[in-house]
PDB file of N, CA, C and O in Angstrom, chain B, residues numbered from 101:
ATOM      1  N   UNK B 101     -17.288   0.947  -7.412  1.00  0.00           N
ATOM      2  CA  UNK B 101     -16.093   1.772  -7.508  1.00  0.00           C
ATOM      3  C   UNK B 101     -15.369   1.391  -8.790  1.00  0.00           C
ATOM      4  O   UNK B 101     -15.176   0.206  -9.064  1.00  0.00           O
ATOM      5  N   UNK B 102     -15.100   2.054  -9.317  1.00  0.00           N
ATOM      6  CA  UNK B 102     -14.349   2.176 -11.073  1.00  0.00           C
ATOM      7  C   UNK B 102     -12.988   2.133 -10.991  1.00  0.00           C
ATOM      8  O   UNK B 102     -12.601   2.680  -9.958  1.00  0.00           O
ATOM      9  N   UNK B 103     -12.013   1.654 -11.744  1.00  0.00           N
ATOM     10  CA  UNK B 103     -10.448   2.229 -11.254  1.00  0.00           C
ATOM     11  C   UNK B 103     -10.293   3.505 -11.019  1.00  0.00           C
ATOM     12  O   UNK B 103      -9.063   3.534 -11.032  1.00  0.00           O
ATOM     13  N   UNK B 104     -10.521   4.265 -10.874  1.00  0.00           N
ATOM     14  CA  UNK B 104     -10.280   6.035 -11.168  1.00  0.00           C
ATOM     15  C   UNK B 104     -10.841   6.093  -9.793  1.00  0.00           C
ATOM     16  O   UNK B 104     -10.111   6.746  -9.047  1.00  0.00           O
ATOM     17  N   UNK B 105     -11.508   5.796  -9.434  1.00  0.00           N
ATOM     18  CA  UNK B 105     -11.872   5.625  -8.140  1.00  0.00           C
ATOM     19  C   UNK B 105     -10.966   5.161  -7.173  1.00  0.00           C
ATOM     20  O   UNK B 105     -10.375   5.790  -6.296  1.00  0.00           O
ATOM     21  N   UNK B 106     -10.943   3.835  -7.494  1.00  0.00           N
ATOM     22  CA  UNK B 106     -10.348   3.267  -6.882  1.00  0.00           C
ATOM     23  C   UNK B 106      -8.757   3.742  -6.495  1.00  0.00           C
ATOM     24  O   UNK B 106      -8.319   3.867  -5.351  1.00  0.00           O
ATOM     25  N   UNK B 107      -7.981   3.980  -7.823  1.00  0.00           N
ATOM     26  CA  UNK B 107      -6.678   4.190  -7.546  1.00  0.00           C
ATOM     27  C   UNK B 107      -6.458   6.162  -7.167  1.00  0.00           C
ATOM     28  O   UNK B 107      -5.395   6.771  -7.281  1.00  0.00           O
ATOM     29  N   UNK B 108      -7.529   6.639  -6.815  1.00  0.00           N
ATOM     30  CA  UNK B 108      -7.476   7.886  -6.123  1.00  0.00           C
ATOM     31  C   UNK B 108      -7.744   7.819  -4.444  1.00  0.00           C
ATOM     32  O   UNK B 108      -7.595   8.661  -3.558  1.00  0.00           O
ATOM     33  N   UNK B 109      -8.172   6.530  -4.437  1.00  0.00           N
ATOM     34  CA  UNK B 109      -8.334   6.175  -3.208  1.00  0.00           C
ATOM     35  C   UNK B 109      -7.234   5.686  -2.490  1.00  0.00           C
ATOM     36  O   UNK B 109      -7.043   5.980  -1.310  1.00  0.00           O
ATOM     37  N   UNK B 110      -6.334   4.784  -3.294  1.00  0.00           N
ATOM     38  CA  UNK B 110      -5.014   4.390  -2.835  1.00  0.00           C
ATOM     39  C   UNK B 110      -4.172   5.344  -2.776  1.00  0.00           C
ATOM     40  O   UNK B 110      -3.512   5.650  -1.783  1.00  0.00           O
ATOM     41  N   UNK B 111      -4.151   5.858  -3.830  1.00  0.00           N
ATOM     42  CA  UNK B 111      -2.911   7.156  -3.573  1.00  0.00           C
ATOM     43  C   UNK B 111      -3.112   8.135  -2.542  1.00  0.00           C
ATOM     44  O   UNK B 111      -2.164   8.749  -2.052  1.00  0.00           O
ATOM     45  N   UNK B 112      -4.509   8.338  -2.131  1.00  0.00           N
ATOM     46  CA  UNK B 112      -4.951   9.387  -0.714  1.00  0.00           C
ATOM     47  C   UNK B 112      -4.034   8.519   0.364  1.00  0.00           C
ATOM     48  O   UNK B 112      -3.179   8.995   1.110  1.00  0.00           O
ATOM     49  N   UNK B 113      -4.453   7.031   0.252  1.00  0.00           N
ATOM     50  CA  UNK B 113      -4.097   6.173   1.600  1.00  0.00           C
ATOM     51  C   UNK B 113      -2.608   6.097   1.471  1.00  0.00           C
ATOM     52  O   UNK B 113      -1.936   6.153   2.501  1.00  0.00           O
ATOM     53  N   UNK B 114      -2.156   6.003   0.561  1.00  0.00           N
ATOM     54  CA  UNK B 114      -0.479   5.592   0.354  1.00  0.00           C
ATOM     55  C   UNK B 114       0.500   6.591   0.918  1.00  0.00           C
ATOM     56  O   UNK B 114       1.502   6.387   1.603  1.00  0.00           O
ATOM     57  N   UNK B 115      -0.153   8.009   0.358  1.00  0.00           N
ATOM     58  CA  UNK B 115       0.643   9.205   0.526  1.00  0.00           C
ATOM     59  C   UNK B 115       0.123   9.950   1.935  1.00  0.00           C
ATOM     60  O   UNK B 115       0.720  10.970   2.280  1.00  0.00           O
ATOM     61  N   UNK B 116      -0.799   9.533   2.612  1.00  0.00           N
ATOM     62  CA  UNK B 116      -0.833   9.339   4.231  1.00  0.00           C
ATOM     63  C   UNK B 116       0.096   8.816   4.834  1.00  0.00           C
ATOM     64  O   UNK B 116       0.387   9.385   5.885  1.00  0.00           O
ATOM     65  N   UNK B 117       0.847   7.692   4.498  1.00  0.00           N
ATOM     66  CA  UNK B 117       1.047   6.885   5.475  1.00  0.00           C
ATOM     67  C   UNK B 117       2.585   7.637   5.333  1.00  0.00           C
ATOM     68  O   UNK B 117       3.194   8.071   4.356  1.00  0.00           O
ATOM     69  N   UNK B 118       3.003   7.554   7.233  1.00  0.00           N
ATOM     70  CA  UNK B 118       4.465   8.461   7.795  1.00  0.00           C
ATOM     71  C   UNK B 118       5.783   8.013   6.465  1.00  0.00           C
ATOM     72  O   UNK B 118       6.354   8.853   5.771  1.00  0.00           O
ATOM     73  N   UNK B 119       5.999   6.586   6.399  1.00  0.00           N
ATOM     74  CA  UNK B 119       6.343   5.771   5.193  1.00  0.00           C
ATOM     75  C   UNK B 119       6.975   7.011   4.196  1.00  0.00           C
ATOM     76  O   UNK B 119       8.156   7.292   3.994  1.00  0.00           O
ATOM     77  N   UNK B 120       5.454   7.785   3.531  1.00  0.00           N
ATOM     78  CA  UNK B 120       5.617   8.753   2.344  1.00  0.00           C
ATOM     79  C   UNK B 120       5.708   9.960   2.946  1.00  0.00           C
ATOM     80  O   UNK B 120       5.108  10.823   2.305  1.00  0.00           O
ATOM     81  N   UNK B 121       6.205  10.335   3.889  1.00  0.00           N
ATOM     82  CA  UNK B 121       6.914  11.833   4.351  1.00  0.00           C
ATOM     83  C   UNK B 121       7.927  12.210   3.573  1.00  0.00           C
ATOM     84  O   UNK B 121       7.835  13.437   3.568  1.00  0.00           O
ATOM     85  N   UNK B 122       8.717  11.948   2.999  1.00  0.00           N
ATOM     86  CA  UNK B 122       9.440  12.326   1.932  1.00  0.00           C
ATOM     87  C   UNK B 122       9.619  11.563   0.517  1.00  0.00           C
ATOM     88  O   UNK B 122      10.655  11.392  -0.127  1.00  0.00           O
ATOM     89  N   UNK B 123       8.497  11.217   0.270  1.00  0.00           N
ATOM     90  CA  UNK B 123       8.381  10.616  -0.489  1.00  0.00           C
ATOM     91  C   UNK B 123       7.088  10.913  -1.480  1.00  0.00           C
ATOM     92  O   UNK B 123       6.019  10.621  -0.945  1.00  0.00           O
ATOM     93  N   UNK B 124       6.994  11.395  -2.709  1.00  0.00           N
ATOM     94  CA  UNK B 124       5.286  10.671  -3.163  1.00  0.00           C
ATOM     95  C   UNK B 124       5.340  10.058  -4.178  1.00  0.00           C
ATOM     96  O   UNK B 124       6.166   9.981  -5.087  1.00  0.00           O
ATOM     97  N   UNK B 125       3.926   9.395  -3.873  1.00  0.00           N
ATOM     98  CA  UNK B 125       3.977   8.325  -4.653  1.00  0.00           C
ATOM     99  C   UNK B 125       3.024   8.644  -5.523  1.00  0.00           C
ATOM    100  O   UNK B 125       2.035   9.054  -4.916  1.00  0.00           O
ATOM    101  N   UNK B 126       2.868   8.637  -6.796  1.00  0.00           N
ATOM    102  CA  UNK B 126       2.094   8.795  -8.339  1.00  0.00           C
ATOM    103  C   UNK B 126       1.064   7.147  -8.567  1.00  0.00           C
ATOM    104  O   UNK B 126       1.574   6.040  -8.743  1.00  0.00           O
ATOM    105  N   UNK B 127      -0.799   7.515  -8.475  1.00  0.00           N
ATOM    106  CA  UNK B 127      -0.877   6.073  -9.339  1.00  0.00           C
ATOM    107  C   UNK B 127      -1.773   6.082 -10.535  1.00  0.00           C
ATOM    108  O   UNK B 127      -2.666   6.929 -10.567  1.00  0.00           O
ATOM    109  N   UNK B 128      -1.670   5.448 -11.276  1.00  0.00           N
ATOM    110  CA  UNK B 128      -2.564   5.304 -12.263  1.00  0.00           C
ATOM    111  C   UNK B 128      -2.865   3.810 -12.245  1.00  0.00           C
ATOM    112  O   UNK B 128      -2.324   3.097 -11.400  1.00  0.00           O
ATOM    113  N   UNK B 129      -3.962   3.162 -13.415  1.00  0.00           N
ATOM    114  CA  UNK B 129      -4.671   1.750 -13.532  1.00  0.00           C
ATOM    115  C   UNK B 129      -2.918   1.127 -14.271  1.00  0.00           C
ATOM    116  O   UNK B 129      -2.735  -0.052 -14.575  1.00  0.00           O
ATOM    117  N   UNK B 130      -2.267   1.794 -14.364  1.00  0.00           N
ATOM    118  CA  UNK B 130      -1.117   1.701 -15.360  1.00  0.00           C
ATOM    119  C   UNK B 130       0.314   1.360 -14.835  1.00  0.00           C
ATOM    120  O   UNK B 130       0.990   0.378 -15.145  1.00  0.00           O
ATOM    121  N   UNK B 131       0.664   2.460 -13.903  1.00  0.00           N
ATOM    122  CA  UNK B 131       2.128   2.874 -12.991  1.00  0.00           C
ATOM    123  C   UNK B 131       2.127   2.981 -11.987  1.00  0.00           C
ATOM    124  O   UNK B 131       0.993   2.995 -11.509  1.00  0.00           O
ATOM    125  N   UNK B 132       3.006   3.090 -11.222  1.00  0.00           N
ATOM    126  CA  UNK B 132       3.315   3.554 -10.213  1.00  0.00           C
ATOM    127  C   UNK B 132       4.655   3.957 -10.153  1.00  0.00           C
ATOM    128  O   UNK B 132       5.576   3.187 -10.423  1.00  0.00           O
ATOM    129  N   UNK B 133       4.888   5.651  -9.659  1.00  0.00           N
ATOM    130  CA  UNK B 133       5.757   6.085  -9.518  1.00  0.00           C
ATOM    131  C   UNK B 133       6.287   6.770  -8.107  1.00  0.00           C
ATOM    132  O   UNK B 133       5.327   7.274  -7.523  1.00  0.00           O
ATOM    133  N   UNK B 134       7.142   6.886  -7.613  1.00  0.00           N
ATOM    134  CA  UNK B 134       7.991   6.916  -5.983  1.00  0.00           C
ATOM    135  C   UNK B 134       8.874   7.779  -6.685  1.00  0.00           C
ATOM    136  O   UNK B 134       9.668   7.456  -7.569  1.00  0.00           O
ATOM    137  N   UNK B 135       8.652   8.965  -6.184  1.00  0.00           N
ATOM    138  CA  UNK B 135       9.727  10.279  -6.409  1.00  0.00           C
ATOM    139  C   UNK B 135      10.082  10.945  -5.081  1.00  0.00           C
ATOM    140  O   UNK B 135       9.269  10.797  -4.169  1.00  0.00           O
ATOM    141  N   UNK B 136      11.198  11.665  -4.846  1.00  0.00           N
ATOM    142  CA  UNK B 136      11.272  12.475  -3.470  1.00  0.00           C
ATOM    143  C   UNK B 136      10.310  13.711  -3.693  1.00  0.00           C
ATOM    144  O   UNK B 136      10.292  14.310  -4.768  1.00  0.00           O
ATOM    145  N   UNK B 137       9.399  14.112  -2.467  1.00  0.00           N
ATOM    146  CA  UNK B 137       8.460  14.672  -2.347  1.00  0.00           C
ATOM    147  C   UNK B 137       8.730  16.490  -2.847  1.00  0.00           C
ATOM    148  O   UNK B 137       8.038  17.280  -3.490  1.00  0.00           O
ATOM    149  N   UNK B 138      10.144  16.599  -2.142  1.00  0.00           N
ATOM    150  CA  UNK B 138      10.683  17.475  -2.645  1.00  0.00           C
ATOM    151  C   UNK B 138      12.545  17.652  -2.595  1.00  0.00           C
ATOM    152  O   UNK B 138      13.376  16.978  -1.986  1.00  0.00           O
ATOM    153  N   UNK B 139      12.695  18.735  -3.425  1.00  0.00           N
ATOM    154  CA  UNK B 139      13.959  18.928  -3.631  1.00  0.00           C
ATOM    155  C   UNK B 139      15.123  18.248  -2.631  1.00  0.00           C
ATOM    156  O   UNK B 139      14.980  18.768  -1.525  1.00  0.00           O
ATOM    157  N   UNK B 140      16.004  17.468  -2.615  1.00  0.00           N
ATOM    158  CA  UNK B 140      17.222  16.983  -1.296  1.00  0.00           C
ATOM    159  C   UNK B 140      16.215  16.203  -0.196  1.00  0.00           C
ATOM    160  O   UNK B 140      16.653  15.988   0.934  1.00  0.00           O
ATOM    161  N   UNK B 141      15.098  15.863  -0.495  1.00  0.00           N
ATOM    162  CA  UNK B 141      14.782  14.880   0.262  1.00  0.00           C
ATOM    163  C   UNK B 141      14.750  13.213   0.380  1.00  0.00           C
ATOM    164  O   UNK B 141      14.495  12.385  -0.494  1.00  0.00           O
ATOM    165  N   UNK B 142      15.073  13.047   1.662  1.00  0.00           N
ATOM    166  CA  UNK B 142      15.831  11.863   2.448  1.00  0.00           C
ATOM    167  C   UNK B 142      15.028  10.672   2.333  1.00  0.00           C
ATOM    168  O   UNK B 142      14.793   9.834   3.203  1.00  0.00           O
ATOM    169  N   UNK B 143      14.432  10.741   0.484  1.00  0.00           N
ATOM    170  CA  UNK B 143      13.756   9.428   0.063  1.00  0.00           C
ATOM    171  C   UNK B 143      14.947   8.310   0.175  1.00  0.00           C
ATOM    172  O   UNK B 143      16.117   8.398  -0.200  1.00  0.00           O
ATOM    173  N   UNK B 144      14.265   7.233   0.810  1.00  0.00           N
ATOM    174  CA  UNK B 144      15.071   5.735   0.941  1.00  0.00           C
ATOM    175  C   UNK B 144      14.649   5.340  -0.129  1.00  0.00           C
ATOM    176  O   UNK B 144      13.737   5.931  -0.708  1.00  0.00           O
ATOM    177  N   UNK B 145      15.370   3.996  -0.723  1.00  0.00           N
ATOM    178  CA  UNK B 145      14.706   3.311  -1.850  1.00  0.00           C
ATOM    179  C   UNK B 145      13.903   1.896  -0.822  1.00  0.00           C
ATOM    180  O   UNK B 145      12.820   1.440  -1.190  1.00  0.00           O
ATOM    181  N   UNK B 146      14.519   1.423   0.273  1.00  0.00           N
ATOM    182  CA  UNK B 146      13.664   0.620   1.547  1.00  0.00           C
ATOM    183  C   UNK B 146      12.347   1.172   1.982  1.00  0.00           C
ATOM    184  O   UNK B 146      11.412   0.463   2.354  1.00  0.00           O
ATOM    185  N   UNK B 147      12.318   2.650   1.906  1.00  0.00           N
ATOM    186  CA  UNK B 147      10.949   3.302   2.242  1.00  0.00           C
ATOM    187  C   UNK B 147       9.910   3.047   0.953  1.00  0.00           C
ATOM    188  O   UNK B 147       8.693   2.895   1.055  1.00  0.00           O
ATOM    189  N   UNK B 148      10.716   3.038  -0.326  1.00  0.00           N
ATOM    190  CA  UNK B 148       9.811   2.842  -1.327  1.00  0.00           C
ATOM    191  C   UNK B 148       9.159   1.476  -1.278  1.00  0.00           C
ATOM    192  O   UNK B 148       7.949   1.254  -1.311  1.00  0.00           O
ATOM    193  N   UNK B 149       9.933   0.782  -1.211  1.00  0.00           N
ATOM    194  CA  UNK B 149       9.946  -0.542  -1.118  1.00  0.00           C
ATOM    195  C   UNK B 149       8.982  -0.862  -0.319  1.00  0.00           C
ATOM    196  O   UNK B 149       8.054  -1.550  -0.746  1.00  0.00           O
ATOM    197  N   UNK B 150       9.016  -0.419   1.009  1.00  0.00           N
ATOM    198  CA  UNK B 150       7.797  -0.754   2.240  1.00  0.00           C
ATOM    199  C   UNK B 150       6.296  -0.115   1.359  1.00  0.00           C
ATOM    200  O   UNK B 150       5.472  -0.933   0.950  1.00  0.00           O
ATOM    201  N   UNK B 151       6.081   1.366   1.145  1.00  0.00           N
ATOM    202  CA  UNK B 151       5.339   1.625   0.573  1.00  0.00           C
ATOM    203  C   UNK B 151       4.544   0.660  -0.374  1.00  0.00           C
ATOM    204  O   UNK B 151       3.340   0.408  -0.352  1.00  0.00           O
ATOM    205  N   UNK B 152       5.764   0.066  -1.419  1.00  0.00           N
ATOM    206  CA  UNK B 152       4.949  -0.728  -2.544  1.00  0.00           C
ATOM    207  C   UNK B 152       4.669  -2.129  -1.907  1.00  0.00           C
ATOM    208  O   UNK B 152       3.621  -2.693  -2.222  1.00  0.00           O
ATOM    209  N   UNK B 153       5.467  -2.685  -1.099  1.00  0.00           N
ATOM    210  CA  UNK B 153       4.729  -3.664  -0.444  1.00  0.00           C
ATOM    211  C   UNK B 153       2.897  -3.352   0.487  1.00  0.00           C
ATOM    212  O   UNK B 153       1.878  -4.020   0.311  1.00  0.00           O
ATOM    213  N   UNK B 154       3.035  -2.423   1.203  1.00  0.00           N
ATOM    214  CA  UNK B 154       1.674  -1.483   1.764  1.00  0.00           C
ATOM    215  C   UNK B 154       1.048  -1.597   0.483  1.00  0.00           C
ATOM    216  O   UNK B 154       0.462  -2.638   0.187  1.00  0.00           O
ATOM    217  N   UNK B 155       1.129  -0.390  -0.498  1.00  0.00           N
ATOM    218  CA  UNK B 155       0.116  -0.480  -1.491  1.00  0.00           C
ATOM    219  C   UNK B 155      -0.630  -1.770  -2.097  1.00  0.00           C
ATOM    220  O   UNK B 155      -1.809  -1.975  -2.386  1.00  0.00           O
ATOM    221  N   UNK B 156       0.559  -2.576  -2.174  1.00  0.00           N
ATOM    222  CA  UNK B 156       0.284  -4.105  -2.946  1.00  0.00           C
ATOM    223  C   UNK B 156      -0.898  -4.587  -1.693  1.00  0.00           C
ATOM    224  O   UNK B 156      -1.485  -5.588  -2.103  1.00  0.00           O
ATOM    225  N   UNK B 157      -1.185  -4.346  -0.902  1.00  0.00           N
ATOM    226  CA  UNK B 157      -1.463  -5.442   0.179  1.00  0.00           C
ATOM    227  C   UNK B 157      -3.122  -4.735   0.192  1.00  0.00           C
ATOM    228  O   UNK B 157      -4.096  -5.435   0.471  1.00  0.00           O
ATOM    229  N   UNK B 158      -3.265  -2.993  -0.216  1.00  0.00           N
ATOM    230  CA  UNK B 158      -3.986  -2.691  -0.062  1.00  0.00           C
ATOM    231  C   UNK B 158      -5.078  -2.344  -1.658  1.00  0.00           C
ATOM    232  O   UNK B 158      -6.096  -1.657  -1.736  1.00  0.00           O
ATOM    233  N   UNK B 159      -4.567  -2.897  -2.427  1.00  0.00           N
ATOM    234  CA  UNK B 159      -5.197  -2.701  -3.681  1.00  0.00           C
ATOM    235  C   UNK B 159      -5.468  -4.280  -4.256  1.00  0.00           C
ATOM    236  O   UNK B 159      -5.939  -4.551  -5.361  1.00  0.00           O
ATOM    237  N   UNK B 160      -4.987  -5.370  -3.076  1.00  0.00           N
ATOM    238  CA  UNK B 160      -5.495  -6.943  -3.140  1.00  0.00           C
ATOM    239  C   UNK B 160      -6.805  -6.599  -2.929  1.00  0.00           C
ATOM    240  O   UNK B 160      -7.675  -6.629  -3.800  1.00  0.00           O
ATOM    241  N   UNK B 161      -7.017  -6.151  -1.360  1.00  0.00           N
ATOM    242  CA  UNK B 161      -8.029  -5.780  -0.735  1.00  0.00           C
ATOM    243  C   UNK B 161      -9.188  -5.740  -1.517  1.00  0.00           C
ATOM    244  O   UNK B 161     -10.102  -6.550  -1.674  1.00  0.00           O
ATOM    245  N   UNK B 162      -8.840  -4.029  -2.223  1.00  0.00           N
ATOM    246  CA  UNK B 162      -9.852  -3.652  -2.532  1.00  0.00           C
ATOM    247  C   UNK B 162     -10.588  -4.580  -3.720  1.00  0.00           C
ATOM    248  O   UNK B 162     -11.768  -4.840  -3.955  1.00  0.00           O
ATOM    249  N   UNK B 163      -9.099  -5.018  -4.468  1.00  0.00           N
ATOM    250  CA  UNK B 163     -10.449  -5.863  -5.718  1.00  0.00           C
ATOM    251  C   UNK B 163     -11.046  -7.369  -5.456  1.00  0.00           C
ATOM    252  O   UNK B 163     -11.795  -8.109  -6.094  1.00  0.00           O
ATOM    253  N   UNK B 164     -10.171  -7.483  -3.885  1.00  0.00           N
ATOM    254  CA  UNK B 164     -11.468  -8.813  -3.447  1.00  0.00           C
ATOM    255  C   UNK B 164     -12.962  -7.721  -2.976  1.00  0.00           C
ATOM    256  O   UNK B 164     -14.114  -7.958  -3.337  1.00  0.00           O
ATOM    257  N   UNK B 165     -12.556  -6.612  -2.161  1.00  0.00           N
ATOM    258  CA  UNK B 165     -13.852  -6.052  -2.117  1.00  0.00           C
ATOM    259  C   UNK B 165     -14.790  -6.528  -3.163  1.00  0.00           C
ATOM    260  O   UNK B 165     -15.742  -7.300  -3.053  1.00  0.00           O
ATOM    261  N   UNK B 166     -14.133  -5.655  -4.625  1.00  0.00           N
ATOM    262  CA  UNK B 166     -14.947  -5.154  -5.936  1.00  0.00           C
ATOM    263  C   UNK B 166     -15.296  -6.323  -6.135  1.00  0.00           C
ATOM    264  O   UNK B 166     -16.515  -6.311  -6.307  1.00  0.00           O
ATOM    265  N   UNK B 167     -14.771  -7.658  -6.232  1.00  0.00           N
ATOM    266  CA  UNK B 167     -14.993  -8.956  -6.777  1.00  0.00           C
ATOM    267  C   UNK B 167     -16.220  -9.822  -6.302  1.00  0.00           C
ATOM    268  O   UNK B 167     -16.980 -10.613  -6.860  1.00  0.00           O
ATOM    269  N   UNK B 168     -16.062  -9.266  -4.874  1.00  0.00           N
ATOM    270  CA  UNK B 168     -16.866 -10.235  -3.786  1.00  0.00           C
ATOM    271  C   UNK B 168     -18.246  -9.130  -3.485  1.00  0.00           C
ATOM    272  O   UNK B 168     -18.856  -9.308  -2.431  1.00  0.00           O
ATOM    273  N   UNK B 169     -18.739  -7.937  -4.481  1.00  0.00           N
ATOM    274  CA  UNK B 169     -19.629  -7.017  -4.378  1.00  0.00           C
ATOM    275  C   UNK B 169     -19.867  -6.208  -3.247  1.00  0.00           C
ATOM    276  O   UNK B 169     -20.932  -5.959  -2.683  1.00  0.00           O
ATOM    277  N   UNK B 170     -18.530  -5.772  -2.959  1.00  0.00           N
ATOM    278  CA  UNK B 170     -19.128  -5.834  -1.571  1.00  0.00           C
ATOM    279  C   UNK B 170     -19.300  -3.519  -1.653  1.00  0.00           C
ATOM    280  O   UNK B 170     -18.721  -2.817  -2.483  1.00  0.00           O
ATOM    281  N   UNK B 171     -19.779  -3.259  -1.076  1.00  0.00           N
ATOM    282  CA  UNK B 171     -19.692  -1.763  -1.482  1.00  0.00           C
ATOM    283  C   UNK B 171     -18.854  -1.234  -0.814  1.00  0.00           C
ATOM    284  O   UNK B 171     -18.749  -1.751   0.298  1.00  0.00           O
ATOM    285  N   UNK B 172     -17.818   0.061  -1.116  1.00  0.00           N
ATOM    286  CA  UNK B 172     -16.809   0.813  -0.866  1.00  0.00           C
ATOM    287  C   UNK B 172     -17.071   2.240  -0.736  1.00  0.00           C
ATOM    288  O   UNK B 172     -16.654   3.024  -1.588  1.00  0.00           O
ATOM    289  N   UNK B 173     -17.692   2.599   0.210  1.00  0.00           N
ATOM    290  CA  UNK B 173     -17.858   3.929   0.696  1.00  0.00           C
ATOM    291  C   UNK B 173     -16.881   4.697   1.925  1.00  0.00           C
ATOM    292  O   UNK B 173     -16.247   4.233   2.873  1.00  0.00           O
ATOM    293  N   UNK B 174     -17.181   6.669   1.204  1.00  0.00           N
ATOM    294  CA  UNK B 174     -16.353   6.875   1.976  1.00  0.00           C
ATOM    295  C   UNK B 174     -17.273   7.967   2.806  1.00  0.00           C
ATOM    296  O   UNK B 174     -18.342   8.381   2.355  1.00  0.00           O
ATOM    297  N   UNK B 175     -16.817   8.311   3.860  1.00  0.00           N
ATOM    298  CA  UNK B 175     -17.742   9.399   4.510  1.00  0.00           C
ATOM    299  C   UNK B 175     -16.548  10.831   4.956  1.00  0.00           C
ATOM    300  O   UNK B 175     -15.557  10.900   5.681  1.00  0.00           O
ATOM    301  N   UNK B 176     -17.089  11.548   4.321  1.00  0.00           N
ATOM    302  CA  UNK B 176     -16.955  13.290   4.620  1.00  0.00           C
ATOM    303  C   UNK B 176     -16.452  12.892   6.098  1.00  0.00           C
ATOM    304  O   UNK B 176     -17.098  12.148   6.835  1.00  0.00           O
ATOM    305  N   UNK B 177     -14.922  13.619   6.521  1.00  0.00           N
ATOM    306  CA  UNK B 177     -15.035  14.354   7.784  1.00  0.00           C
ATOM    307  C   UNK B 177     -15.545  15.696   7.804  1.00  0.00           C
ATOM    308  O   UNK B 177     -14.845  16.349   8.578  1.00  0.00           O
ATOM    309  N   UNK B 178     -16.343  16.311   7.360  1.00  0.00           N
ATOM    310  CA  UNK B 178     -16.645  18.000   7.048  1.00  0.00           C
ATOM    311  C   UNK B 178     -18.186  17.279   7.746  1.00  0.00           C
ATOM    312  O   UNK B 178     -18.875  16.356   7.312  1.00  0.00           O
ATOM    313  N   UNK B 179     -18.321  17.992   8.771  1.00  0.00           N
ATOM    314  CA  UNK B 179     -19.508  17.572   8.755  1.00  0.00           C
ATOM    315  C   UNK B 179     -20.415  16.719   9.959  1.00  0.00           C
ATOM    316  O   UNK B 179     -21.557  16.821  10.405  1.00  0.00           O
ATOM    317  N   UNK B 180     -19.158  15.761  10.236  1.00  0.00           N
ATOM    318  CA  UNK B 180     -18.668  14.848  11.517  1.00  0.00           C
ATOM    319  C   UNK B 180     -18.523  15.008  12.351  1.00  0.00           C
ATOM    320  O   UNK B 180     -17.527  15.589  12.783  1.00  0.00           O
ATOM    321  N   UNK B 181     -19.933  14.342  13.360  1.00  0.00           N
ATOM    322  CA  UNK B 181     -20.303  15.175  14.748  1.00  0.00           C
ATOM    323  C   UNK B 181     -19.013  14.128  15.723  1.00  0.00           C
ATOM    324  O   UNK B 181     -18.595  12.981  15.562  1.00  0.00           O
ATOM    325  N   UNK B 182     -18.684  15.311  16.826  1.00  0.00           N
ATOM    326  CA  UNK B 182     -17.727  14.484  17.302  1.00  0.00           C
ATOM    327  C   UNK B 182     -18.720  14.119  18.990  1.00  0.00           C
ATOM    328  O   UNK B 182     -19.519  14.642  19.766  1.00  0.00           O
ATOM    329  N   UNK B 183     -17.908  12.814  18.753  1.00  0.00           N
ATOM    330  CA  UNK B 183     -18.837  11.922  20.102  1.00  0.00           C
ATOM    331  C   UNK B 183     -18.633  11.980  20.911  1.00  0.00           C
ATOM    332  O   UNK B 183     -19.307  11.342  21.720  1.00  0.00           O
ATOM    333  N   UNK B 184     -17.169  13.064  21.506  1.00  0.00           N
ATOM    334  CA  UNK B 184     -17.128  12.742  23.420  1.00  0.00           C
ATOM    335  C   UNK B 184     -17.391  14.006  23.466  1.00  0.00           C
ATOM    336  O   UNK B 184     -17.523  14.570  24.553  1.00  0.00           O
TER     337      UNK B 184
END
């Protein structure tokens, strides 16, 4: 996984989480930016805050992944037989 990879992967996971409901968050190998998602929205700067703590915790992760070789795959829900 490459940064470009990688940090498209965080920003999918970041801007999932309930956290970024009014909130999104921008990343590059470079920045990170926390804007209100849209117009008069009830962005906290504590919500940002949680967010960048989350992100931080989850982009350790990944480059012990990358470090420790370990492989980073993702799998299609399109496609995904469901089991019950």
């Amino acid at each position: 996984m490459n940064d470009k990879q990688m940090y498209d992967l965080l920003s999918k996971f970041i801007n999932d989480s309930p956290l970024a409901e009014h909130i999104k968050v921008e990343l590059t190998e470079h920045s990170q930016s926390y804007k209100p998602r849209y117009k008069d929205a009830p962005s906290h700067y504590e919500d940002a805050k949680l967010l960048s703590s989350l992100l931080m915790g989850a982009e350790h992760l990944l480059f012990w992944l990358r470090r420790n070789e370990y492989t980073i795959a993702t799998k299609s829900k399109k496609g995904a037989k469901n089991d019950s």
